[in-house]
FILUMKE-875829 format. One record per atom (N, C-alpha, C, O, CB): y, x, z. Coordinates in steps of 0.05 Angstrom, whole numbers, padded with zeros to 5 digits, always signed. Each point is the difference from the previous one (the first is absolute). Glycine has a CB too. Layout:
! FILUMKE-875829
YXZ...
//
This chain:
! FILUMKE-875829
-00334+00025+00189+00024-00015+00005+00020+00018+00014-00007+00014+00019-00019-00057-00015+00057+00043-00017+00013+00022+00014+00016-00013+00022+00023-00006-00005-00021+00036-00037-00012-00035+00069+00012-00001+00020-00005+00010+00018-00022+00009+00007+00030-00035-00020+00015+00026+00026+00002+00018+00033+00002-00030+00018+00018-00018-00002+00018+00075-00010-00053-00056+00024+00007-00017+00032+00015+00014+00020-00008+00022+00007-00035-00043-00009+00069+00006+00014+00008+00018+00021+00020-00014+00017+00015-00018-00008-00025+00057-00019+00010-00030+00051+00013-00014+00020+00015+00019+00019+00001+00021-00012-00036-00057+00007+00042+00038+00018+00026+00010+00027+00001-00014+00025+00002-00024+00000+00029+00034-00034-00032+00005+00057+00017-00010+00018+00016+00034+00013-00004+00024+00002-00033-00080+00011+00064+00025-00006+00026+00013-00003+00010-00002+00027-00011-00016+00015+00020+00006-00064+00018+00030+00060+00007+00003+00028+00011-00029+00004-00002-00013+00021+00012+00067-00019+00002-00062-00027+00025-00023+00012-00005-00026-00025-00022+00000-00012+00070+00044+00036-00031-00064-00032-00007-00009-00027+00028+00005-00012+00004-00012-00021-00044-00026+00031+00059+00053-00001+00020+00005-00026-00003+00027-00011+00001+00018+00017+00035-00048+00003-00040+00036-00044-00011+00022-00016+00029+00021+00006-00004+00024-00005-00034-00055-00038+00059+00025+00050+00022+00013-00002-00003+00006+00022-00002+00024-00007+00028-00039-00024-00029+00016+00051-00004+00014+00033-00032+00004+00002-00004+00020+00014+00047-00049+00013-00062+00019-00033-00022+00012+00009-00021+00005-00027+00006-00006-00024+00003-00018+00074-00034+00037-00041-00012+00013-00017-00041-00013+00003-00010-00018+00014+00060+00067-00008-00059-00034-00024-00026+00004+00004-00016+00013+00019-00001+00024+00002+00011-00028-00038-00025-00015+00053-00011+00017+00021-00037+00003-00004-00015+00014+00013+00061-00033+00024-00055-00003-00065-00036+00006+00003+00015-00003-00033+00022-00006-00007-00072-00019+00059+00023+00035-00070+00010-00001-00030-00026-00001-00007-00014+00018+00010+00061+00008-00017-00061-00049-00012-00040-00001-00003+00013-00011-00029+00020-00013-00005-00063-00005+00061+00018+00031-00073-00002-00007-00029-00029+00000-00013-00017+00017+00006+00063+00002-00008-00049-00035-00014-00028+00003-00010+00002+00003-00031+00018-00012-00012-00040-00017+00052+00002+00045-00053+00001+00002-00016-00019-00012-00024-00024+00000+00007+00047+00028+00021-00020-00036-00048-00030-00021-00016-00022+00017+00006-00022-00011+00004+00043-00011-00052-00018+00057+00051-00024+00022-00008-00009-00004+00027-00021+00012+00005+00037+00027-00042-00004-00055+00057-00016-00001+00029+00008+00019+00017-00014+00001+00020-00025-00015-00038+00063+00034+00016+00013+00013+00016+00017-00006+00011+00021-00009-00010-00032+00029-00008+00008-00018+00048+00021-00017+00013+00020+00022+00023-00004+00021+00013-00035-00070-00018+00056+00034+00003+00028+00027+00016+00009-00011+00021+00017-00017-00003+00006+00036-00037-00033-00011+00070+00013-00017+00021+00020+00023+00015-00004+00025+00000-00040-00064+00007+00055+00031+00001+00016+00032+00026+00027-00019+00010+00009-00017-00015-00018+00080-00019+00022-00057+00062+00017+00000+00014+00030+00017+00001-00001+00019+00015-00043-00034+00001+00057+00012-00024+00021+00010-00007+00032+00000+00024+00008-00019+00013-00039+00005-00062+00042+00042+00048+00012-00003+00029+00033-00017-00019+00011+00006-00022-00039+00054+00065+00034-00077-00027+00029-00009-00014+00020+00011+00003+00018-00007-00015-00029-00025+00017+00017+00055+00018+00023+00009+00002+00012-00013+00028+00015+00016+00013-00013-00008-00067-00005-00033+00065+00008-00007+00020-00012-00019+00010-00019-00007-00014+00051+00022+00002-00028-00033+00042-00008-00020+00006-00005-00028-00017+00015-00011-00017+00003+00038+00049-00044-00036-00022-00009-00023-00013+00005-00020+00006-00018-00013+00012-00007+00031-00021+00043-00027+00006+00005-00042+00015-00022-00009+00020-00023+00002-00008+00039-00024-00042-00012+00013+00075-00017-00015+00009-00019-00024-00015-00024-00002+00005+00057+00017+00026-00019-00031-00049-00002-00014-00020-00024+00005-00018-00018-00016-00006+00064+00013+00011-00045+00025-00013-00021+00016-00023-00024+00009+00018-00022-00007-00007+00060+00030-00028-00035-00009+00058-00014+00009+00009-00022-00025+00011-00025+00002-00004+00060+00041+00010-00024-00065+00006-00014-00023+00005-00025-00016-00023-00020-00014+00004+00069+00013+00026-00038+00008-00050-00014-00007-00022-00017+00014-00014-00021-00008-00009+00052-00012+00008-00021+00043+00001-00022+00030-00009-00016+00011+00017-00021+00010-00006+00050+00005-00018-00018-00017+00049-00020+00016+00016+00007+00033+00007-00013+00014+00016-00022-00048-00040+00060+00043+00008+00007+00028-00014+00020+00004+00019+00022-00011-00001-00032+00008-00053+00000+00022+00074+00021+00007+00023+00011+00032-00005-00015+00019-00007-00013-00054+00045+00058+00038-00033+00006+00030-00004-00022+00016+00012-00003+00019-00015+00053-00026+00016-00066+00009+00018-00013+00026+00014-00022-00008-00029-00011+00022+00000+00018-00015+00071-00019-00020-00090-00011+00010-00013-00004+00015-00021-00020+00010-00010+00019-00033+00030+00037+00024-00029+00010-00003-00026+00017+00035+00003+00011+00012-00019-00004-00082+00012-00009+00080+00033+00018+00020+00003-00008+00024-00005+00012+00020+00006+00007-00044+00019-00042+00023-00036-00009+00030-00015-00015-00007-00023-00017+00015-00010+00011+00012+00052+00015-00058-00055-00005-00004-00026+00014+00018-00020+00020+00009+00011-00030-00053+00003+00008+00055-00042+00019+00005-00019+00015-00024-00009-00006-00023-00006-00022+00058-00007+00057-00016+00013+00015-00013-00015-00007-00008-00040-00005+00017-00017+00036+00009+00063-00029-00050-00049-00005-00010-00027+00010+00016-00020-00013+00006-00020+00013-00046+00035+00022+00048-00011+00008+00009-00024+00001+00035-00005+00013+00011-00018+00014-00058+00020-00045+00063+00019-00011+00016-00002-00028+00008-00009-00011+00021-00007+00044-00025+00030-00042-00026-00021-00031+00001-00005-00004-00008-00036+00013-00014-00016-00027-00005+00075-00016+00041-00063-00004+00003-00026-00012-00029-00011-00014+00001-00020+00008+00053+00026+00010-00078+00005-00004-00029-00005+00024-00008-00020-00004-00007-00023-00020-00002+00073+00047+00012-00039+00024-00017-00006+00002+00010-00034+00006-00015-00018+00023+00015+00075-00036+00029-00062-00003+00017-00033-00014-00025-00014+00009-00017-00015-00021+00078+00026-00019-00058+00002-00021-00012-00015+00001-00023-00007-00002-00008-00024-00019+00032+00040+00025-00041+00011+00010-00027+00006+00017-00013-00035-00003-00019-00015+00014+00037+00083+00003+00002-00066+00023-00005-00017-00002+00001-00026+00009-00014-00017+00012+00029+00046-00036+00006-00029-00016+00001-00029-00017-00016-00009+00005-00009-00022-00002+00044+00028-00028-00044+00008-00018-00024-00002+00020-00028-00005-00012-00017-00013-00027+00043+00048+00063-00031-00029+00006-00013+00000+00017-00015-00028+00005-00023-00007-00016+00044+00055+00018+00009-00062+00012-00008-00025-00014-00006-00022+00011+00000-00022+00017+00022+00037-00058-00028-00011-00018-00009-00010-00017-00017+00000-00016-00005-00019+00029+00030+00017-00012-00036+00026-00011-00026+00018+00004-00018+00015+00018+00005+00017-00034+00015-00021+00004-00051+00007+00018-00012+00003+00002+00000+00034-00021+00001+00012+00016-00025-00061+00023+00023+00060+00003-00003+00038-00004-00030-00001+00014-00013-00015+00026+00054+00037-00066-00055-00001-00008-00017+00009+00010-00003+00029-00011+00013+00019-00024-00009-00054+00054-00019+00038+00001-00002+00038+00006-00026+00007+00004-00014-00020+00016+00059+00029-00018-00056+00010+00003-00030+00009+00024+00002+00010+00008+00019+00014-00053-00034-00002+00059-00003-00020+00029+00003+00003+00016+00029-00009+00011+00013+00017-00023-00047+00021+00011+00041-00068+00009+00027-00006+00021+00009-00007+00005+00021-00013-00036-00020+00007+00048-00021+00015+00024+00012+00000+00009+00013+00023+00014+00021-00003-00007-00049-00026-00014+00018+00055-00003+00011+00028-00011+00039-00006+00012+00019+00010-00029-00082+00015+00000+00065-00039-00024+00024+00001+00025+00014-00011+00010+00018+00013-00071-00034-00023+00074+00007-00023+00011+00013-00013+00028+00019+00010+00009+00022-00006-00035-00057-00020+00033+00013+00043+00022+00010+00013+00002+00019+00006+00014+00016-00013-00011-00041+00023-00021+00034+00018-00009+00018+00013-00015+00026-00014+00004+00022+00010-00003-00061+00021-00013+00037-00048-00009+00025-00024+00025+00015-00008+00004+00024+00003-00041-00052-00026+00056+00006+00007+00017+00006-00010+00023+00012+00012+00019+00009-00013-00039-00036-00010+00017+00027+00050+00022+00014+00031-00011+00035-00005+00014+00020-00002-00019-00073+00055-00036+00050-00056-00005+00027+00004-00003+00013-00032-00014+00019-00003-00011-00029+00055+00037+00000-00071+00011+00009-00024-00027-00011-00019+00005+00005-00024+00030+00042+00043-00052-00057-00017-00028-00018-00008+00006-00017-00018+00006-00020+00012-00025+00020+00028+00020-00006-00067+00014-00012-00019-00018-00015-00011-00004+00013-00021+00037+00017+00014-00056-00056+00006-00013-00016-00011+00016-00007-00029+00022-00012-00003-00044-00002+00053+00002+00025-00068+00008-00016-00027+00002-00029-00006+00018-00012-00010-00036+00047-00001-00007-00044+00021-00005-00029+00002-00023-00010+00023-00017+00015+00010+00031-00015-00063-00010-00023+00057-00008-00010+00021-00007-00031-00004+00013-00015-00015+00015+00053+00038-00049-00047-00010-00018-00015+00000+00006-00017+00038-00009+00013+00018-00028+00024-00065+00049-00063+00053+00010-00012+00023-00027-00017+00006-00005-00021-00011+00061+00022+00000-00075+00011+00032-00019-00025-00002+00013-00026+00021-00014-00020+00004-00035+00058-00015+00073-00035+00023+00015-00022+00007+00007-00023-00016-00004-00024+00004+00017+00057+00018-00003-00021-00039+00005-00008-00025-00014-00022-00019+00008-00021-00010+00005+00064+00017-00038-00027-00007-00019-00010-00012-00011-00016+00006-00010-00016-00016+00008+00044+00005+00000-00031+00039-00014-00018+00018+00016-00027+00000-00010-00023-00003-00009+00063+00033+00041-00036-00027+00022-00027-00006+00002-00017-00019+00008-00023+00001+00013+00045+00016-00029-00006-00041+00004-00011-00027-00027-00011-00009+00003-00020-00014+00035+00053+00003-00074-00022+00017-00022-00008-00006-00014-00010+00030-00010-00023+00004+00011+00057-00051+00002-00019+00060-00017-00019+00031+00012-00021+00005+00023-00001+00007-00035+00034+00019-00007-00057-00027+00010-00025+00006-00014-00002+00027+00014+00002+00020-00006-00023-00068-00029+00019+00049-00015-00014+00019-00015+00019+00010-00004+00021-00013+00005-00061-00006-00012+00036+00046-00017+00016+00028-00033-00002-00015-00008-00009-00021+00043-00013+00077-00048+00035-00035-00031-00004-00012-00019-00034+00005-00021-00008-00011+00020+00068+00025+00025-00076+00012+00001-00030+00006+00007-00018-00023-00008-00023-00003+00020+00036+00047+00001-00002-00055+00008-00013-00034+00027-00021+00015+00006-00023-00007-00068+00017-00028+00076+00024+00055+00023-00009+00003+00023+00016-00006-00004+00024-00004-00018-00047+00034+00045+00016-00032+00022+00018-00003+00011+00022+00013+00006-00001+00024-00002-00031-00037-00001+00052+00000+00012+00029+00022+00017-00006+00009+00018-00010-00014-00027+00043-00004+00013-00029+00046+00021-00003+00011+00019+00029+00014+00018+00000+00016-00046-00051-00011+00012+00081-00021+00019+00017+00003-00015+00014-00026-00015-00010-00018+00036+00012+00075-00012+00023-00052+00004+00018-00032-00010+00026+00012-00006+00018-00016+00055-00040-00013-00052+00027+00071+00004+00036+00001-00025+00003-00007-00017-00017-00005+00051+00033+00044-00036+00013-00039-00026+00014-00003-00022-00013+00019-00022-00009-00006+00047+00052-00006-00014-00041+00034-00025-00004+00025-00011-00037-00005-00022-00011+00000+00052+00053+00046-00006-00049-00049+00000-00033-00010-00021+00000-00017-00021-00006+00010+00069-00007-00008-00048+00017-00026-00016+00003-00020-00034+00017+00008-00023-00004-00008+00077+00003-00021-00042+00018+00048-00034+00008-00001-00019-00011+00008-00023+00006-00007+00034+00024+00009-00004-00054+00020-00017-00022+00006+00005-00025-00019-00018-00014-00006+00016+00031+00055+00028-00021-00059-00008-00028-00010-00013-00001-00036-00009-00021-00010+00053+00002+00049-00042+00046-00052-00014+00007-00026-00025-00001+00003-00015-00006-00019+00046+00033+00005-00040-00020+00046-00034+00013+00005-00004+00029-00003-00022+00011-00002+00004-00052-00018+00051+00056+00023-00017+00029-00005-00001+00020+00029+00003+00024+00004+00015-00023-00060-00023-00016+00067+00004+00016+00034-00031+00023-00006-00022-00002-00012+00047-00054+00057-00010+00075-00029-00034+00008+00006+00005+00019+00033+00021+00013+00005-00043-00004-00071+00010-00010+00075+00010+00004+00031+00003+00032+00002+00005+00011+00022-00031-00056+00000+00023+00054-00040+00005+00026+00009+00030+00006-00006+00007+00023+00003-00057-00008-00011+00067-00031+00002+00031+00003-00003+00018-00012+00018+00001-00024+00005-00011+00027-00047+00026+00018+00053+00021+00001+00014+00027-00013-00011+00010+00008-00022-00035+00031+00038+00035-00055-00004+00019-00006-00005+00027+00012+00000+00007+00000+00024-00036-00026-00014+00050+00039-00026+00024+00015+00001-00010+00032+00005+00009+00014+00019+00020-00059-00001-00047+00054-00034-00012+00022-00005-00004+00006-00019-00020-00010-00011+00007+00006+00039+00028+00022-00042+00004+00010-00035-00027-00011-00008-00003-00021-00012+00033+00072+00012-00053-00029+00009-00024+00008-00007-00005-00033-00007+00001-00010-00023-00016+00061+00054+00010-00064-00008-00015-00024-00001+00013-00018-00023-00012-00014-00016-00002+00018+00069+00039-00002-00050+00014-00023-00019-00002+00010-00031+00006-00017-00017+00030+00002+00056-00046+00047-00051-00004-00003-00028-00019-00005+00003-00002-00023-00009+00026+00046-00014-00045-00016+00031-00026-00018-00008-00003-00024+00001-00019-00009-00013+00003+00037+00024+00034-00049+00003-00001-00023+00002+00021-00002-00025-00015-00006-00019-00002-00004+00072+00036+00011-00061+00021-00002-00019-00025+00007-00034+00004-00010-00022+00052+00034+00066-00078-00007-00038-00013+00009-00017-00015-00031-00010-00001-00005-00024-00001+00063+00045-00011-00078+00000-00012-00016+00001+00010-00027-00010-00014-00016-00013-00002+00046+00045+00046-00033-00026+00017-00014-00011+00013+00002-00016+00015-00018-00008-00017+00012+00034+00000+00035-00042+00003+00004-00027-00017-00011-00027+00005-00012-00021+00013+00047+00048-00036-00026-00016-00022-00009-00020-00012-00021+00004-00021-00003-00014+00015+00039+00007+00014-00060+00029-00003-00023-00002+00027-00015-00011-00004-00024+00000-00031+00032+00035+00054-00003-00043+00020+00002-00018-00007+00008-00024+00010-00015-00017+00015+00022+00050-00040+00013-00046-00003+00001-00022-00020-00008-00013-00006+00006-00023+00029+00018+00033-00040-00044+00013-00019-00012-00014+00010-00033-00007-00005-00013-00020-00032+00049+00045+00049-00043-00007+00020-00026-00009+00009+00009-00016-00017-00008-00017+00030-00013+00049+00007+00038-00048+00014+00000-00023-00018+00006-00015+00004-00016-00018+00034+00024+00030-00054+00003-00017-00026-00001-00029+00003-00032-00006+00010-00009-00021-00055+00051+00037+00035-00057+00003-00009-00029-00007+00035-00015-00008+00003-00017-00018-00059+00015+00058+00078+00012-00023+00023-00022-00006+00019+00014-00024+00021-00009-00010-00020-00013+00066-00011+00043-00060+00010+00016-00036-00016-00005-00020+00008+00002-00023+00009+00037+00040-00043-00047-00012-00026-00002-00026-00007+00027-00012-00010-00001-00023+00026-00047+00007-00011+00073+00029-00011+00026+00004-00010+00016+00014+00002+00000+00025+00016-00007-00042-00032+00023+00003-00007+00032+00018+00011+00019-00008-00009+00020+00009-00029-00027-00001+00057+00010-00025+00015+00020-00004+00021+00016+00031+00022-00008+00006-00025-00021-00062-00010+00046+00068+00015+00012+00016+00021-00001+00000+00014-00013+00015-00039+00030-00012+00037+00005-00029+00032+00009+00003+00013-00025+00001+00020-00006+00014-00019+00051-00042-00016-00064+00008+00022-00024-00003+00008-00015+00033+00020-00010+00008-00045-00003-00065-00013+00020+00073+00013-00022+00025+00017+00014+00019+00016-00011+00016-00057-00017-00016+00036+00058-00005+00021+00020+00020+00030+00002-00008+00018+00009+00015-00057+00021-00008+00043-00041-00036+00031-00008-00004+00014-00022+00002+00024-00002-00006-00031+00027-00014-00012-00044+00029+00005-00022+00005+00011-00001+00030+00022-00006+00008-00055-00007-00044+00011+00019+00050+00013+00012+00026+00017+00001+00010+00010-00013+00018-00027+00029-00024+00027+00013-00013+00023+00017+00005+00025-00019-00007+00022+00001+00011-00048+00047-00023+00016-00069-00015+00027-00010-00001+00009-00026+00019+00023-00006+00005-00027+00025-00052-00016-00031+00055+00008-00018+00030-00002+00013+00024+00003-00014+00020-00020-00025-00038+00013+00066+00021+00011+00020+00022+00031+00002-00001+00015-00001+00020-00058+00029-00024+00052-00024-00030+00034+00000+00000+00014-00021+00003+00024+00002-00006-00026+00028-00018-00007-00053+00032+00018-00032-00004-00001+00003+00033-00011+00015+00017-00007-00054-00070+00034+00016+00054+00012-00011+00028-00030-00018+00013-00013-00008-00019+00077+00001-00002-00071+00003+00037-00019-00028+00002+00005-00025+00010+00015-00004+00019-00040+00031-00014+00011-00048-00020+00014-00022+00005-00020-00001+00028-00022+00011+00004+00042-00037-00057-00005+00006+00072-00015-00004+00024-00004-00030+00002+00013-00018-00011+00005+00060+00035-00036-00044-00012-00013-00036+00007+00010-00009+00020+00000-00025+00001-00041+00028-00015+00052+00012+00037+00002-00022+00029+00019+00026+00008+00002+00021-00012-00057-00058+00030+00069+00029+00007+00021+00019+00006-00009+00003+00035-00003-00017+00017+00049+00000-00061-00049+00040+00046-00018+00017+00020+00017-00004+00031-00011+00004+00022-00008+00039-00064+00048-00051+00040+00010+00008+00018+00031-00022+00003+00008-00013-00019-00037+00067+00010+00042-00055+00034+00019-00012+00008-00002-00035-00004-00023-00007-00006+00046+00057-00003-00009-00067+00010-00002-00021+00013-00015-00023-00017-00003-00023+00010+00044+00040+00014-00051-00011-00048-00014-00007-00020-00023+00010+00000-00015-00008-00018+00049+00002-00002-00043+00026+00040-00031+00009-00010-00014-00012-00004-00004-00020+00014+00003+00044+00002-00014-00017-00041-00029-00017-00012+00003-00021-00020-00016-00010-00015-00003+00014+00059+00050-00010-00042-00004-00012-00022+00004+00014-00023+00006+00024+00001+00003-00058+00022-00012+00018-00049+00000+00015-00037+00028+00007-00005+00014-00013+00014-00051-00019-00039+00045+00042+00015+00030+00008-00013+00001-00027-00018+00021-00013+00000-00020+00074-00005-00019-00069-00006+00011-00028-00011+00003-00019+00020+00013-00017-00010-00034+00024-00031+00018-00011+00058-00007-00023+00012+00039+00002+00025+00013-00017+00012-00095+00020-00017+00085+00026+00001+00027+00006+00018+00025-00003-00023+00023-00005+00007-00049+00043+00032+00017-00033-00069+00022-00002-00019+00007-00031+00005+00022-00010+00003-00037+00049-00041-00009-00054+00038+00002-00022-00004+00019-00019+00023+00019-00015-00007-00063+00027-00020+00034-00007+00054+00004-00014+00023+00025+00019+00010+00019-00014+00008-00073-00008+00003+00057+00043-00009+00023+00022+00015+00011+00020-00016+00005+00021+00011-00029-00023+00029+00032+00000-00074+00006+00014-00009+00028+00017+00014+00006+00020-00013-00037-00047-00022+00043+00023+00051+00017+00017+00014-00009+00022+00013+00013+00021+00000+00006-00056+00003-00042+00032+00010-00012+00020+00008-00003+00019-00016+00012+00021+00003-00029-00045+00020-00002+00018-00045+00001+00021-00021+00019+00024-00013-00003+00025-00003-00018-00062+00001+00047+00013-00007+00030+00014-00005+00007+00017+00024+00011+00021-00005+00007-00061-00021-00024+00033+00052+00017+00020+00020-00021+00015+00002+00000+00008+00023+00034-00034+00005-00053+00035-00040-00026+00021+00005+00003+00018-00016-00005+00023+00005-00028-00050+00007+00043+00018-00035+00015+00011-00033+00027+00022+00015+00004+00023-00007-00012-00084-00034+00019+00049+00058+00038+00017+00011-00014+00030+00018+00013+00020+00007+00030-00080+00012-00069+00057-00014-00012+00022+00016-00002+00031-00017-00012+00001-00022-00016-00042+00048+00041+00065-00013-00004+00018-00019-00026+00016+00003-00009+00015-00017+00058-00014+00013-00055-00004+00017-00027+00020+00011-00026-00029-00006-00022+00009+00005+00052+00034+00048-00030-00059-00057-00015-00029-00010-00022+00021-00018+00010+00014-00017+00036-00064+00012-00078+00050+00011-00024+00002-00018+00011-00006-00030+00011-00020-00011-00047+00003+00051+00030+00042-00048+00000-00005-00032-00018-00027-00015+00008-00016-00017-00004+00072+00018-00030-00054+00014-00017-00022-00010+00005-00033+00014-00011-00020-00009-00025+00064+00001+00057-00043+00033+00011-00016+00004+00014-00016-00001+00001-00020+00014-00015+00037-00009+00038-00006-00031+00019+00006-00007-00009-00006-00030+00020-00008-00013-00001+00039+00053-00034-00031-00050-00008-00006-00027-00017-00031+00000-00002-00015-00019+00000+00073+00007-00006-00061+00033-00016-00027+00004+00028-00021+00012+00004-00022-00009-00063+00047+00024+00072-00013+00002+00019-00021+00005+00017-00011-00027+00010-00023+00002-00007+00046+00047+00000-00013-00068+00020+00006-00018-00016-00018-00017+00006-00023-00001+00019+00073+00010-00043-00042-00021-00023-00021-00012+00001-00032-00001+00007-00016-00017-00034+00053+00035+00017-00041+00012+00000-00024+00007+00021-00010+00000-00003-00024-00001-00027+00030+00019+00053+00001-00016+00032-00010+00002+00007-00009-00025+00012-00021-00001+00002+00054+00035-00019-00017-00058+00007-00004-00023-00022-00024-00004+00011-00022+00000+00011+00073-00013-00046-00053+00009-00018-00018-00002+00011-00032+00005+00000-00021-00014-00031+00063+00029+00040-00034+00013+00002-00028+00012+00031-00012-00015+00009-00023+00000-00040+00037+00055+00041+00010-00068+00032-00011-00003-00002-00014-00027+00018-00016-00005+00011+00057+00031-00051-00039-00046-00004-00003-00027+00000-00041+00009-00003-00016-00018-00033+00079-00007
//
């Protein structure tokens, strides 16, 4: 199977001011690439709180785009597919240290569109990685939370519990077919079920078209508004207007 698992953590979360500070990849052949990378400057309090990744560790890391990774990286890449959770985030940041993914596989994505339900046989009520690694069942305690290393192997776990749902909800085993399948609800927007945030939390995007469609429209005038939020608001609006 031609994929790369891979993940990042980064100094800051805007790819235009900050960079890669851990960089882990796995490979199908079982080769796996972890290392710490210096960013060039200070790391957000913000990042650092979450990573764990403090400048005194990072200050006699190599710079990324000196290291003989970013070549290879790059090369492996125009031939396989990049697996990351939430990958457009990953892509960004590659693509800052000149890292060009041909195609790419969103197990965010994926998870939105085929995970319905927890291992309780109730409804998901988030989509992150860590979310998922207890409510799929794929925890295993030796993984760290917001730690390259730990999160492709867990991303590894939730891949292929993803590609065992799609065997059964395509009526195949044809690999390439389920890895292009993937890739092509990796490239769509996602529709979302409930809206995560502000004075409506928890409820459905239908249930706000229906009862507060104003809300919606003034969520629509936002320019920086989630792409996938922004495609679900828009949805339901039209829906409810038919």
């Amino acid at each position: 199977m031609n994929v790369i698992f891979l993940d990042t953590e980064t100094s800051g979360g805007d790819s235009e001011t900050h960079a890669i500070t851990q960089l882990a990849f796995k490979k199908t052949t079982g080769e796996i690439f972890n290392n710490y990378f210096n960013p060039g400057h200070p790391s957000s309090f913000e990042a650092m709180s979450v990573t764990n990744i403090t400048d005194e560790m990072l200050k006699d890391a190599p710079i990324l785009t000196e290291h003989p990774v970013k070549e290879s990286l790059g090369e492996d890449l125009k031939e396989n597919y990049l697996v990351a959770h939430n990958a457009d985030f990953d892509i960004k940041f590659l693509m800052r240290e000149g890292i060009f993914p041909r195609k790419h596989i969103c197990t965010l994505k994926v998870s939105r569109r085929y995970a319905i339900e927890d291992i309780r046989g109730q409804e998901l009520s988030g989509h992150s990685i860590q979310y998922l690694r207890y409510a799929l069942g794929l925890n295993d305690d030796s993984f760290t939370a917001h730690d390259a290393l730990s999160d492709i192997l867990l991303l590894e776990k939730l891949f292929n519990y993803q590609f065992e749902l799609l065997k059964k909800q395509l009526g195949t085993d044809d690999q390439a077919q389920i890895l292009e399948h993937m890739y092509e609800v990796s490239q769509q927007p996602s529709l979302l079920k409930r809206i995560r945030f502000g004075k409506h939390k928890d409820m459905t995007y239908e249930q706000i078209a229906q009862q507060h469609p104003d809300y919606l429209e003034w969520l629509l005038t936002k320019d920086d508004l989630d792409e996938d939020v922004r495609f679900t608001a828009d949805y339901y609006l039209k829906i409810n207007r038919r």
